[in-house]
Each structure stands twice: as C-alpha cells, then as structure tokens.
C-alpha positions in Angstrom: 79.3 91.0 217.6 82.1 91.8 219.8 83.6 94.9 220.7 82.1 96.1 224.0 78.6 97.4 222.7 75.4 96.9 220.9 75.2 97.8 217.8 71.5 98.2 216.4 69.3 101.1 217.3 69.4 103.3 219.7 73.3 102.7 219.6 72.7 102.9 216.0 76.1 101.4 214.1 75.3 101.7 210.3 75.3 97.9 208.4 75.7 97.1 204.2 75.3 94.2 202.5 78.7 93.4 200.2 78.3 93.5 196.8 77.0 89.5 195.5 78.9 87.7 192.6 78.2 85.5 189.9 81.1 84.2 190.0 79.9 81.8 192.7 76.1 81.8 192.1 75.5 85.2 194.5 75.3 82.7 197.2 77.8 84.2 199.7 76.3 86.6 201.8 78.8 89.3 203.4 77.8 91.7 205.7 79.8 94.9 207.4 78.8 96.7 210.2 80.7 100.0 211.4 80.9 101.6 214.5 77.8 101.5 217.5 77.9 102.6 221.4 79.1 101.5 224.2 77.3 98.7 226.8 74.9 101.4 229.2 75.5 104.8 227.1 71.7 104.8 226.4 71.3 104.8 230.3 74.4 107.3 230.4 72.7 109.8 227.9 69.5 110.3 229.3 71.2 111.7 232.1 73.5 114.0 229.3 76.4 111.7 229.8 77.3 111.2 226.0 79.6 108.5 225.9 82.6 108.2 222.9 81.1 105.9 220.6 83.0 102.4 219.1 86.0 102.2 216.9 85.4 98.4 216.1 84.4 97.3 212.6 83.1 93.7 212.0 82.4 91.4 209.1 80.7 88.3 208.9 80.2 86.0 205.8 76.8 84.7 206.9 75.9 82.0 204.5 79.0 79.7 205.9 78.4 76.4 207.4 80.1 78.4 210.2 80.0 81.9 210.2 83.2 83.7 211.9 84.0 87.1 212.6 86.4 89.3 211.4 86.7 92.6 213.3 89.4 95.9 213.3 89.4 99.1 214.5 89.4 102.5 212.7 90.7 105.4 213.4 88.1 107.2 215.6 84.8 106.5 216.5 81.6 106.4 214.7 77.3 106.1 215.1 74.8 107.1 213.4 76.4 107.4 210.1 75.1 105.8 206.8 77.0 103.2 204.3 76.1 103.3 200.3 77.8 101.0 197.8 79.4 102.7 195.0 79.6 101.1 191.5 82.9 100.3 191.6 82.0 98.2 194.6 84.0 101.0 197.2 82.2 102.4 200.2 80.9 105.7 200.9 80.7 106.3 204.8 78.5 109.6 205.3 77.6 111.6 208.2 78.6 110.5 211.7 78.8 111.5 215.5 81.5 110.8 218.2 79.4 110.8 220.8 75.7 110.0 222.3 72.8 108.0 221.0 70.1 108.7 218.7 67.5 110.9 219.8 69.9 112.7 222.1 72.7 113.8 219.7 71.5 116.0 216.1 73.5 115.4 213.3 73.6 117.8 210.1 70.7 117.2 207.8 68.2 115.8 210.4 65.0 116.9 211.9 64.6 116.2 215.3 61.0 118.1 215.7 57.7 116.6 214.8 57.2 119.5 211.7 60.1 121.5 210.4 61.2 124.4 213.1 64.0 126.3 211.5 64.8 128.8 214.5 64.2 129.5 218.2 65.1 125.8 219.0 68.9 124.2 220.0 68.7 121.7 216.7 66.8 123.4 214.3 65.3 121.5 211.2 68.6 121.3 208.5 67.5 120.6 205.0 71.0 121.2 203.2 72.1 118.5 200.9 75.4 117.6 200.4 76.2 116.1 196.3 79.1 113.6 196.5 81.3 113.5 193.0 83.1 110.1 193.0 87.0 110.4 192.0 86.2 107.9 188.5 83.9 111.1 187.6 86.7 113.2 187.2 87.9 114.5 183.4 91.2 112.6 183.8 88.9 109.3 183.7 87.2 109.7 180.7 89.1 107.9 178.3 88.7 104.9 180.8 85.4 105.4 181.3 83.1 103.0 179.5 80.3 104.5 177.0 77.4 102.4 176.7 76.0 102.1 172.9 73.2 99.8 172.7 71.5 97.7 175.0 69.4 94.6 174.1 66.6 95.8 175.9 65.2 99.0 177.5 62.2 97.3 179.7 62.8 95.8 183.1 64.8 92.9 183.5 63.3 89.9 184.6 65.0 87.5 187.3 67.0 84.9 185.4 67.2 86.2 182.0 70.0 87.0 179.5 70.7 90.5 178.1 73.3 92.4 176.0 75.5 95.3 176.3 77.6 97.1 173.7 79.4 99.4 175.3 83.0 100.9 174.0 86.3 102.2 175.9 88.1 104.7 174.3 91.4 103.9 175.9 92.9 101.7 178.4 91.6 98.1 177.5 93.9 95.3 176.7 92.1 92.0 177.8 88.2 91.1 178.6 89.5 90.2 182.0 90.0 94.0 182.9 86.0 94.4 182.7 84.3 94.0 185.6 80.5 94.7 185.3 78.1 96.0 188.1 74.2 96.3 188.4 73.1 97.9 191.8 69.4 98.6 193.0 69.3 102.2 194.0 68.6 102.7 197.9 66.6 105.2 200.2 68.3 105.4 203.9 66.7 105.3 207.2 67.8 104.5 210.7 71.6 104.4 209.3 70.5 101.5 207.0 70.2 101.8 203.6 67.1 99.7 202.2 67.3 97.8 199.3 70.7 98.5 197.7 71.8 95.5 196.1 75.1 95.4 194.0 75.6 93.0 191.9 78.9 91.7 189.8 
C-alpha cells in the first residue's frame, strides 16, 4: 500500500474487515488499514530514534476483478492502535502512539515485561480498563432504540438458515426501509488486529 511505509508488524498499522452485506450475496470484501511507520524507523528505533508515524489511510475492495486503492490522510499520525466495528457499522479507533515501533514505545494498558511488574521499572505493567458508552446508548435514544420481543430461536444459528425477529420501536419508524439489521461476531484483539469480528447486514 502506498504511503511511504510498511504497514504490518513491527510498524504495526491496525486493519478491519468492513461490515459484509446481503444485499449483494456478502461477496464484496472491503478492507481498511490505518496508520503504520515509516520505511527504516525500525532501524531508527533501536538506536532511540522514534520516528513520527503515518497519516495515510487506505482501502481496498479485494474481491474486484481489479482491486484499486483508495487512500487519504488524517489528521495526525497513528500505530499501534486497535479498530472494532460498532453495530451501527461506525468505527471505534482505540489507543494509539505518534511515534516508535512496537516493542520500543508502551502504550496505556500494555505489559511490556515477561510477568506483571507494577513498580521500579520505566513502563510498568497497566491493567486499567477503559469502558466505551456509544452515543445511540444515551437516554435521548431510547424511544429509537429497537426492543427485541421474541426471537424464533434461542440455539445457535446454523450457516444458511432462516430465523425470525419481533422486535418493536417505540417511536420514530415510518417505513421498513428505515431498518437496517446487523449480526456481528464478537472479537478478542492482538497485535492491533482484531480476530474474528465479522459484521454482518
């Protein structure tokens, strides 16, 4: 990808998979990778040279006949950060550093020692968690927010099968084509990737 650097580990840009679609057979495969380091800033690092990291964002629909690029720049730079889908198919970008590579720069919430070493060290062990509230949680949404009364089953869904919601919206709702419903794979995160989330529409 373009844009003056590597992106995958050590330089460590984070990467998602968009959300897939019925509405063309979730056959078109969209990927978006932020951010990464700059050609020789691995090099640069180990000799405490930490480098400004990329601005460039690219996006790639990878099941065309003839994939293309399509890349832009934020507003400042970004590595080592991690990308989760939301269910309203936005993105949450978390944690981030300016500067250096992994290994060589400590980022909130890490551990950088072998078992967890909470003083007499530079980057001690950080075990603080952070809880995100999405804006659509707030009290002004409610009467928006879909309520879910039955569901046809309760078991696993198998691959290729047909199932029913009833759901009802308080307020709000004046044609079918206002709904737009999402199944999403919950995630774990390592490496700035999150494994396994896959969204649905």
């Amino acid at each position: 990808m373009p844009g003056d650097g590597p992106r995958n580990y050590p330089s460590m840009g984070s990467f998602v998979m968009l959300p897939l679609s019925t509405s063309n057979g979730f056959t078109k495969v969209e990927i978006l990778i932020c951010g990464g380091f700059p050609n020789d800033g691995y090099a640069a690092a180990k000799a405490d040279n930490f480098m400004v990291a990329l601005c460039s964002y690219g996006r790639m629909v990878i099941t065309d006949t003839n994939p293309s690029r399509s890349m832009e720049d934020k507003p400042g730079p970004r590595t080592m950060s991690d990308m989760l889908i939301l269910p309203n198919d936005e993105f949450l970008i978390i944690n981030r550093v300016a500067k250096g590579v992994a290994r060589r720069v400590m980022a909130r919430g890490s551990n950088s020692h072998f078992n967890y070493i909470f003083m007499g060290t530079r980057f001690p062990t950080e075990l603080r968690l952070d809880a995100y509230n999405p804006y659509y949680l707030e009290i002004i949404y409610v009467v928006l927010r879909p309520m879910i009364i039955t569901m046809s089953t309760t078991s696993n869904i198998a691959y290729d099968t047909t199932f029913t919601v009833t759901f009802l919206v308080a307020f709000g709702l004046t044609s079918s084509n206002m709904i737009n419903f999402n199944m999403y794979a919950l995630p774990f995160t390592t490496h700035t990737t999150s494994m396994g989330q896959t969204p649905n529409q």
